[in-house]
Structures are given as structure tokens and as C-alpha cells.
N, C-alpha and C positions, 0 to 999 in steps of 0.2 A: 454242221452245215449252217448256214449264216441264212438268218431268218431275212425273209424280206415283205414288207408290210406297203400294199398301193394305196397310194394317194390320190383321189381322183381329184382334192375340191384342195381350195387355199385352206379353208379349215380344219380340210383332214391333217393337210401337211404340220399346220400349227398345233394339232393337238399332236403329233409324233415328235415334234422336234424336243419335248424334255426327255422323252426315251432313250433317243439316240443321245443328247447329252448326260445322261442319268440324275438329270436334277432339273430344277424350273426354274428357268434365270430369272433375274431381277436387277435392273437397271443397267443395261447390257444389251450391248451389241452381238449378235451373233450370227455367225457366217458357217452357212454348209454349202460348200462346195461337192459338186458332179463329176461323177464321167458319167457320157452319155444320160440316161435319166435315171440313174441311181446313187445316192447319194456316198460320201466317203468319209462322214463325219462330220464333227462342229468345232467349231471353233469360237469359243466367247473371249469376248473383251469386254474391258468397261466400256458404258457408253461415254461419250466424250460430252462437255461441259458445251451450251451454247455459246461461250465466248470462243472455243479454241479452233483455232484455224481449221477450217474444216476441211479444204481444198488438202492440206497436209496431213491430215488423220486418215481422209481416204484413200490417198495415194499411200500410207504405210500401208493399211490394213487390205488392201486389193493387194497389195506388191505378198504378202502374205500366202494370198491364193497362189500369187502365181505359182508360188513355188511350190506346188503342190505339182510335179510333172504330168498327171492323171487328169487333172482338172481342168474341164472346157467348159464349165458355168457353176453360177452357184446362186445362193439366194439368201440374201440379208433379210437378216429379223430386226426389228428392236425392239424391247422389253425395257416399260419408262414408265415411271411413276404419273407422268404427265397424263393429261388427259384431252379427248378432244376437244372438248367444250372451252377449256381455258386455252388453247392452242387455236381454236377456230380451225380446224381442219385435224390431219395427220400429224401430229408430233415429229419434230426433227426432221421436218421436212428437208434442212437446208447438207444437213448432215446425207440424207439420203438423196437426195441428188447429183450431190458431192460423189458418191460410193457409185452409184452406177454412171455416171460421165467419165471415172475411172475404169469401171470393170469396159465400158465399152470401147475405150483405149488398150486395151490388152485385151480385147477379142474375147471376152469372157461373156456370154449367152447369160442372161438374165432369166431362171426361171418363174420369179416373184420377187416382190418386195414386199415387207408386209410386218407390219405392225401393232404390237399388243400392248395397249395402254389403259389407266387405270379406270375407263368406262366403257372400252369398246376395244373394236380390232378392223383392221381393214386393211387395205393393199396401195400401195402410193400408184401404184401402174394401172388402177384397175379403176377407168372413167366413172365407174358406176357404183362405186364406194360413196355410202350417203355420208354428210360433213360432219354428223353425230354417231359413226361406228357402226359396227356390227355390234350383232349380242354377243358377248364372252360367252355367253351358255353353248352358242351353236361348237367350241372349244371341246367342249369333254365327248372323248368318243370311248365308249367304251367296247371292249375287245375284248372278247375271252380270251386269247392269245397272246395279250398284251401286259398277261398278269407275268410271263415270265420272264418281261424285261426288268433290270432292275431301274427304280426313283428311287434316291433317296428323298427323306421331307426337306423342306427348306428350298434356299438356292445355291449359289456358286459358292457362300462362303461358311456352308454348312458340312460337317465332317471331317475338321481340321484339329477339332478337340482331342484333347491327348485322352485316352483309357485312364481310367479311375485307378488308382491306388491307392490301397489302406495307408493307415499310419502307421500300419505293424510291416507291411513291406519296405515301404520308405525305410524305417531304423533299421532294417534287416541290410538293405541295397548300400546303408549310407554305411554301417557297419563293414561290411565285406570292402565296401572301396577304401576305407582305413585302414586295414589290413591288407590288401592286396598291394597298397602303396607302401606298406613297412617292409614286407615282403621283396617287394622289386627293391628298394633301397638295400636290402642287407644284401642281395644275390648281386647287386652292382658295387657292393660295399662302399656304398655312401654314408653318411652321417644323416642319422634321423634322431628330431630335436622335437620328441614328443612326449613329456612325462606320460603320458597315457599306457603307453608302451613300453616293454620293458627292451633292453638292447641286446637280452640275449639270444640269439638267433633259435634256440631251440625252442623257444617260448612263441614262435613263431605256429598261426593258425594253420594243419595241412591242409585245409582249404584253400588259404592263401597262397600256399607256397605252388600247390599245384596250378592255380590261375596264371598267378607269375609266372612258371616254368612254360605254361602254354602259349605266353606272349612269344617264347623262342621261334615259333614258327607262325607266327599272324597270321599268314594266308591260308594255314591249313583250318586255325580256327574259325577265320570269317566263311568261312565254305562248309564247315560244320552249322555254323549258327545260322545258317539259311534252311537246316532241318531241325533247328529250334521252333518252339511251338511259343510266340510272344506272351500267348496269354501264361505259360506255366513256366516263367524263368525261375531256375532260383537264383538265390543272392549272388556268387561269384559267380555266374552267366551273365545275371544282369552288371554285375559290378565289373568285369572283364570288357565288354564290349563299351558300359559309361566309361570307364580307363583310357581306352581306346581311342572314341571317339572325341574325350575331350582333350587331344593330343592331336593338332593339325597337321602333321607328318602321317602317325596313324592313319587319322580318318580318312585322307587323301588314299593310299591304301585302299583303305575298306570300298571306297566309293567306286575307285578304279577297276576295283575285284568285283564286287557288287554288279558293276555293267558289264565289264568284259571279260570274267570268270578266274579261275584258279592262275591258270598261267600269265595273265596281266597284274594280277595279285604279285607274284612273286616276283615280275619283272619289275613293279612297283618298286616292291621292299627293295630292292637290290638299287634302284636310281635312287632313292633317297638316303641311301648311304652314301652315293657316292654322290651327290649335290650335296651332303656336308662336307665329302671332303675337297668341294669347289668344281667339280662336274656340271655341265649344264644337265636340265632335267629331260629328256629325250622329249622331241615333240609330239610323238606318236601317244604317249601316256599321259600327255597334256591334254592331247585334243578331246578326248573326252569327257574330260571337266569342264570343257567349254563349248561342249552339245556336237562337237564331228566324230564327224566317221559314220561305221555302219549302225541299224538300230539294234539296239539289246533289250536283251528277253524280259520284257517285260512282269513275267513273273515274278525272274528275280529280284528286280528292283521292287516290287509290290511289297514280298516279302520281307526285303532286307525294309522297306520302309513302314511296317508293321512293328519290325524289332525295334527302331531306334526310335518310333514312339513310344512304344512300352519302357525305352530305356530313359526317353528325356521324362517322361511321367514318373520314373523312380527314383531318378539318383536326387540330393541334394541338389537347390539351388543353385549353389555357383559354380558345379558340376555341368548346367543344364548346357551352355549355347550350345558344345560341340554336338551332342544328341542332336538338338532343336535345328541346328544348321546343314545335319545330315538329313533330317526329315526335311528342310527347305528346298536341296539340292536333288533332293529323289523327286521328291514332287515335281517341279521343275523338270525334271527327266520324264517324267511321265508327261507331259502337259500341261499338268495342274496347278500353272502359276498364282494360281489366286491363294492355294494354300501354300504354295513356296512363301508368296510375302508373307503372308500370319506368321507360320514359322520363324522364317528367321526376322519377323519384326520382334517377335518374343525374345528373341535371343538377341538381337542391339538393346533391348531394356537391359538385360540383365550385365550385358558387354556391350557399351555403346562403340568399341572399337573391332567389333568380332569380323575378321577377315571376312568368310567364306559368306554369313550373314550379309553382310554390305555388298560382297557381289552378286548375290541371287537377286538382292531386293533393286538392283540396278539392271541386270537382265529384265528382271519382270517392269521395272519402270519403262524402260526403252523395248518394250513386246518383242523381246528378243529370245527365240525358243531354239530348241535342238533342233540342228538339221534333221533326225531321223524322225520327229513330229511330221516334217509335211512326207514323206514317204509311205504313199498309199496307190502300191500296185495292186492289191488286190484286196475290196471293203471289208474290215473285221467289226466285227457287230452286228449290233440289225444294222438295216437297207432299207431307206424308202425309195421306193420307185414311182416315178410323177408321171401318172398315165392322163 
């Protein structure tokens, strides 16, 4: 049942809105949009630079709502280091004028506007807002009820840290994927040019061989390893899907399986056989990697995006982008563009040419999200309702 929590004052609203986002923005724009007077979520952006066009910042980011079908109002926050005192009034005033001269061009009801900065809080709509702030104290509301939303600490760009692995998994991880790769060479019968290794295929690890065998069917495996438990891989579990993933043919695969299950999996593997042998790739298994169609279970994506942190956290370094660019592409799928750029900014360090990298960090530059993002027929989450 989807909790729902009333707001009767600006400040109640202000202390629920890190709930509903599950963290406490910082230097950030952010927009929750309505139906009726309950709310359908948030939406943060960075806040924009006083130099930048302001008139065109709020025309994208209002055009945003619109596309929300559900949404007939909504209410901007901003969250700024700034303070009133050095501002002489409301911070980003010019910005937030800009935003509502917009939403009132698209019909969009203003519930609030309202403002949290680094000495005060107050409301730009609200005549009787004194030019030195509210107190942030009047901010914390406490809730016995409220304990079962989750915050995490920090803000937008906290929680993007890969999981800790020893030095004893790493040699384990980086181990298995040398052997997994000797393995796939002798079953392809290629030439492998590794004194490390010997060339007689009996000498071959059955760990390995079994990993390798299991790439025969990739879609059965990615659909196994989604009842994989990240924290307890072992080495050719972890080494099988880093394999995988740092293989853009794979991964593409995995992602497409990832969102839209078992049988898109396999109609995957099967177009990318046949795009090498000069087939176009079907539109339908594109459009998902470029945020259309319906929206997907987000479970799945949660946990396939668990796994390939665990996996860019273990394999060797120049192992890492394909991991790092599938945790950029998940996140992004979910929303959560701000840890889409971390990630695949990690992974242009390491691959300053990394395909899949370069296009996320270009979505998220141009606030360009999945269509199934603004798709909110019915509120998942808590609910603030503005009584």
C-alpha cells in the first residue's frame, strides 16, 4: 500500500521532499510534479550556472514535466549553496521566474516555489517571506512514520561507490578471467600466445572450461545471474559475466535481457549474429538502449545493476569500462543520471574512447532520460498530499 504523508505548511512539504527523493539534494534544482494534490515523484537536476540562458534551461526542464501525461502542477525547489544575505533576497531568483513564466505557458498550476539556501528557506511566491529567510530549523520534522522511508546520508552524488573488494578476491576474479579467456581460445581453437599457460587443452582449468561452455547460451546465463547474490560471487561467476560485459556485442545482450527478459535476450544474441553478417540490427532491440518503449521491472534492472558493480569492483583494471558502462547504462535506466555520469566518467579514464560511456555521459549532459521515467499512472512510493 503506498504510504501517504500530508503536508499542510511549505515547510512540512520541504522537510518530505529528501524522502520522496531518498537523499538530500545539494546544489540542485528539483521538480515534483502533481496530479491533483499528490505528488508523483522528483526529479533533480543540477542547478544551472547564473550565466546560462535561463529562459532556455526552463523551457527544457518544464518541457520535462510536461511529459509526465499525469501531471497538471508541480513545484520547484532549489537547493544552493548561496545564501540570502549575499543574494539580498531569494537566490536564483532569475532562474525561478524563468521556470514558472514557463510552467504557466503549459498550464501547469504552481503549487510552491521554494527555496533552501545556506542561511535560510522561503518561498519566491510567498509576499511575506522576510529578505533574511526562514529558520532551516523550522525544516526537520520529525515522524515516527518517517523512520520507514529510506535517506540515504549525503546527496545526489552519494552511493555510486563501487563495494569494497579484498585483494584476495581481485587475484581470485583476475585469475579465473585468464583462464576463462584460455579456455574460450582453445574451444574456438585460436592461438593463444601466453607462456603462462600451457597449450595443452587438458591442462585446461574445469572451472574454466565450464564458464566457457556456459557462454554457449548467454541468455540462459544472464537470467540465472539475476538470482545470483552480488555480495557472494565466486571467481568464474564473477569472471563469466566481467568476460561478458567487457565485450560490447555481449553486453548490449545483457542490457537488452536485463530490461526486457529472457526472450529479448535471445532475440538479441540472434541479431547480433546476424549484424555481423551485415544485417541491419532490428529497431525494436535498439530502442531500448536508447530509453523507448514500455517501462521494465525495475527490479530487474536494480539487481542486474548490483551484479555489474560487484563485477567492475573485481575484475582487473583494464577489465573495468565494460562493467563501469553497464552500471552507467542501468542507472540511467532507472533515473539515476547523476550516478550514470560517475560511472561511465570512471570508465572514459580508463577508455577515453569507450563507446557506450561517451553515450550515457551525453544523454545525461543533454537531460535526456528514458521515456518510461516520465510514466506515472499510478504514484509508486510515498505520496505527499498538499492539504
Amino acid at each position: 500500500m503506498t504510504p501517504i504523508f500530508k503536508a499542510t505548511t511549505a515547510a512540512d512539504f520541504l522537510a518530505l521532499v529528501p524522502r520522496l527523493a531518498g537523499f538530500s539534494p545539494s546544489r540542485s534544482l528539483v521538480l515534483v510534479p502533481f496530479a491533483g494534490n499528490r505528488t508523483l515523484g522528483v526529479m533533480r537536476l543540477d542547478l544551472p550556472d547564473d550565466t546560462d540562458d535561463v529562459e532556455r534551461v526552463a523551457s527544457t526542464f518544464i518541457g520535462l514535466i510536461c511529459r509526465i501525461a499525469t501531471a497538471d502542477a508541480l513545484a520547484p525547489v532549489v537547493y544552493t549553496d548561496a545564501g540570502f544575505a549575499e543574494s539580498e533576497g531569494l537566490p536564483h531568483d532569475r532562474l525561478m521566474s524563468a521556470l514558472l513564466a514557463r510552467a504557466d505557458i503549459c498550464g501547469l498550476d504552481v503549487r510552491d516555489a521554494l527555496c533552501v539556501a545556506s542561511d535560510g528557506w522561503g518561498s519566491y511566491i510567498d509576499p511575506g517571506c522576510p529578505p533574511e529567510g526562514r529558520d532551516l530549523a523550522e525544516l526537520r520534522l520529525d515522524r515516527a512514520e518517517l523512520d520507514d522511508l529510506p535517506l540515504d546520508p549525503g546527496d545526489q552524488s552519494t552511493g555510486h561507490a563501487l563495494p569494497p573488494v579484498d585483494l584476495a578476491e581481485k587475484e581470485r576474479v583476475g585469475r579465473a578471467l585468464h583462464d576463462l579467456s584460455f579456455a574460450v581460445s582453445v574451444l574456438q581453437n585460436e592461438t593463444w600466445a601466453d607462456p603462462d599457460l600451457p597449450d595443452d587443452p587438458a591442462r585446461i582449468d574445469p572451472r574454466a572450461l565450464a564458464a566457457a561452455e556456459a557462454l554457449d547460451d548467454l541468455p540462459l546465463l544472464l537470467e540465472d545471474a539475476l538470482d545470483w547474490d552480488p555480495s557472494r560471487l565466486d571467481a568464474f561467476q564473477a569472471a563469466t559475466l566481467g568476460w561478458s560485459l567487457a565485450r560490447p556485442a555481449l553486453r548490449d545482450i545483457a542490457l537488452t535481457q536485463w530490461c526486457r527478459g529472457l526472450e529479448a535476450g535471445d532475440r538479441a544474441a540472434e541479431a547480433q549474429l546476424r549484424w555481423q553478417d551485415g544485417e541491419a540490427y532490428p529497431d525494436e532491440l535498439a530502442a531500448s538502449m536508447w530509453g523507448e518503449g514500455p517501462r521494465p521491472d525495475p527490479e530487474r534492472l536494480s539487481h542486474a545493476l548490483e551484479l555489474s558493480r560487484r563485477i567492475a569492483a573485481a575484475v582487473p583494471r583494464d577489465d573495468r569500462p565494460g562493467a563501469l558502462a553497464a552500471c552507467a547504462w542501468l542507472s540511467w535506466a532507472l533515473g539515476r543520471s547523476t550516478h550514470a555520469a560517475a560511472y561511465a566518467g570512471e570508465a572514459v579514464k580508463i577508455d577515453p574512447a569507450h563507446g557506450l560511456s561517451e553515450i550515457v555521459l551525453t544523454f545525461v549532459a543533454n537531460a535526456h532520460l528514458p521515456e518510461w521515467v516520465f510514466e506515472r499512472p499510478v504514484p509508486r512510493g510515498p505520496v505527499t498530499q498538499v492539504i
